[in-house]
Backbone as CSV, one residue per row, in Angstrom:
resi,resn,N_x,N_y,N_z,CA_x,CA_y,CA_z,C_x,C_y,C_z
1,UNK,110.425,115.623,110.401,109.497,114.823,109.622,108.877,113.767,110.544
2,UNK,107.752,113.080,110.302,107.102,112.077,110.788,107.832,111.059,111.490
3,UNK,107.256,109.916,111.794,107.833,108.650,111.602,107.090,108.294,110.086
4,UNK,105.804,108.717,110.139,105.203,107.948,108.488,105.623,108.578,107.154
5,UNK,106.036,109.996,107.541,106.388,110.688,106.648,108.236,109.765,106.365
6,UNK,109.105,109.544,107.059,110.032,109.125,106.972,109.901,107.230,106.658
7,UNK,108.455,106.980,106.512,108.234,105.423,106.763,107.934,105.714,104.924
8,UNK,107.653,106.734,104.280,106.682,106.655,102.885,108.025,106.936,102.260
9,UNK,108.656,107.714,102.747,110.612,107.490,101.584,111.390,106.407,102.102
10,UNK,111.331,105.681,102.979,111.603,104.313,103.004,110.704,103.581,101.976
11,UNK,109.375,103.750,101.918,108.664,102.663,101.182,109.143,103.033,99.411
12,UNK,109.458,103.897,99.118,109.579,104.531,97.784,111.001,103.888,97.480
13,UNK,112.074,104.004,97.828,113.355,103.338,98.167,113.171,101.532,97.747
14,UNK,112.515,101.432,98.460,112.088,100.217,98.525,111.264,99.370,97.600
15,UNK,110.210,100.275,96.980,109.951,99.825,95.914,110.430,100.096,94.650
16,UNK,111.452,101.119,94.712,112.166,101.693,93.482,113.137,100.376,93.278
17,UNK,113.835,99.901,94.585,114.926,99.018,94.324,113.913,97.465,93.797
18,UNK,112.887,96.790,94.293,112.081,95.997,94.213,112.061,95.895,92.613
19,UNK,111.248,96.965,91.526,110.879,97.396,90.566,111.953,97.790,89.742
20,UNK,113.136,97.928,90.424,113.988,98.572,89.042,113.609,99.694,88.393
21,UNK,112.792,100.714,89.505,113.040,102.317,88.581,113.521,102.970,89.478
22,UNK,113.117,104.621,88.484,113.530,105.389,89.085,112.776,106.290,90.198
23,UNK,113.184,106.667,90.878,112.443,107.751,92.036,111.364,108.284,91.567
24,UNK,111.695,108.883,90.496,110.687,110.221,90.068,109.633,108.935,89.532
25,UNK,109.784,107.983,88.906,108.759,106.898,88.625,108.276,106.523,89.159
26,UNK,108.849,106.449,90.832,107.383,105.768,91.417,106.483,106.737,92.041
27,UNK,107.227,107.958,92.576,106.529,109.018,92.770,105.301,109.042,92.201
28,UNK,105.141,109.219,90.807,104.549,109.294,89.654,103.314,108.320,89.732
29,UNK,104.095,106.978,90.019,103.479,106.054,90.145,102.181,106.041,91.205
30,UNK,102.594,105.933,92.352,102.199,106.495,93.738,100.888,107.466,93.888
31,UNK,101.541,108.686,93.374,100.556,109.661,93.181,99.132,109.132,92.412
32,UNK,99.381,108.507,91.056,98.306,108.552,90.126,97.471,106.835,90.958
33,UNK,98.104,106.378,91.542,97.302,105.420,92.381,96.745,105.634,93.938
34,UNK,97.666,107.050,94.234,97.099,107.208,95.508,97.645,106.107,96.862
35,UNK,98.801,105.714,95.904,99.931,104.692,97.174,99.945,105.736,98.666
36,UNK,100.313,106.532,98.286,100.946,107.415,99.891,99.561,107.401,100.824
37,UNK,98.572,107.410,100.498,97.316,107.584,101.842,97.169,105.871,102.215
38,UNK,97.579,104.885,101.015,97.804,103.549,101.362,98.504,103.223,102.349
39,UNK,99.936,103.527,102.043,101.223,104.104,103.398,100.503,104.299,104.399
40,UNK,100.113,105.408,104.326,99.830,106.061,105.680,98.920,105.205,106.311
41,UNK,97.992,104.402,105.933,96.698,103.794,106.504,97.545,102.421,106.626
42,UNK,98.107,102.184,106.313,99.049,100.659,106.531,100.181,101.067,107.670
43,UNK,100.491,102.110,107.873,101.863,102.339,108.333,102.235,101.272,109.823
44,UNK,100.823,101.043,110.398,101.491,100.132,111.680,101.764,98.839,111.035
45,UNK,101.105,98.455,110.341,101.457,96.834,109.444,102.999,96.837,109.334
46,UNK,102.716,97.811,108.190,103.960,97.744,107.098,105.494,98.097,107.619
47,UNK,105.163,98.977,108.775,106.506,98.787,109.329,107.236,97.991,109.982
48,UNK,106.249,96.715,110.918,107.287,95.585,111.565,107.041,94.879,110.387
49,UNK,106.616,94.732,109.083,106.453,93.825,108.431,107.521,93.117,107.769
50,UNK,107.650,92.501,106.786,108.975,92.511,105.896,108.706,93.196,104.779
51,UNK,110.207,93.831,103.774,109.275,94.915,102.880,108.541,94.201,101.777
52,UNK,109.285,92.930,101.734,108.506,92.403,100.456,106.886,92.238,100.689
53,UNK,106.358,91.924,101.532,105.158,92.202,102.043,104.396,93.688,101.542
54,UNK,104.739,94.716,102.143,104.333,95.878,101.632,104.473,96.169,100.044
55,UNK,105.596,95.940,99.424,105.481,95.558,97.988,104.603,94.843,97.034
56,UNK,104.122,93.410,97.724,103.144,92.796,97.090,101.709,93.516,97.092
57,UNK,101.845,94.341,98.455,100.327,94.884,98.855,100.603,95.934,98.010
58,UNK,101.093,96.622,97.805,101.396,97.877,96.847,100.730,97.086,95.277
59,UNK,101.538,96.434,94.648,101.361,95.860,93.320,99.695,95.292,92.991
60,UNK,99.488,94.698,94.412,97.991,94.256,94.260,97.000,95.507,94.084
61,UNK,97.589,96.143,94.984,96.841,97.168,94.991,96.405,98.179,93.720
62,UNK,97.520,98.171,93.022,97.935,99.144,91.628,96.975,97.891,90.537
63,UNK,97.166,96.519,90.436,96.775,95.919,89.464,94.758,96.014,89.705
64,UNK,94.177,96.008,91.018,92.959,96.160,91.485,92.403,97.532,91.128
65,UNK,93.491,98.582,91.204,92.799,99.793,91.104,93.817,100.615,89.445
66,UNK,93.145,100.199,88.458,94.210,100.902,87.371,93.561,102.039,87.238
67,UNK,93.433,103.026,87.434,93.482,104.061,86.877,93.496,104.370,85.444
């Protein structure tokens, strides 16, 4: 696998524990917002970052773009 591919199930982990769900929820989540090409286009940021950082950018991101 990647490094980004292995950086986007870290980020899922991460926001599952953040959020209090489950896997298949943020998946879900993710998908219908189009988080994972976010990942991927963030991935040099978001990895020295801290995760709460990538979390907030995630949430902003989801509340800016509702679907």
């Amino acid at each position: 696998m990647t490094k980004e591919g292995n950086f986007i199930i870290f980020a899922i982990e991460q926001y599952k524990k953040a959020m209090n769900m489950q896997g298949q929820d943020v998946i879900e989540l993710f998908k219908k917002h189009n988080i994972f090409e976010l990942i991927r286009k963030s991935y040099a940021i978001y990895h020295i970052e801290r995760e709460q950082n990538m979390i907030d950018d995630i949430n902003d991101y989801i509340k800016s773009n509702p679907y």
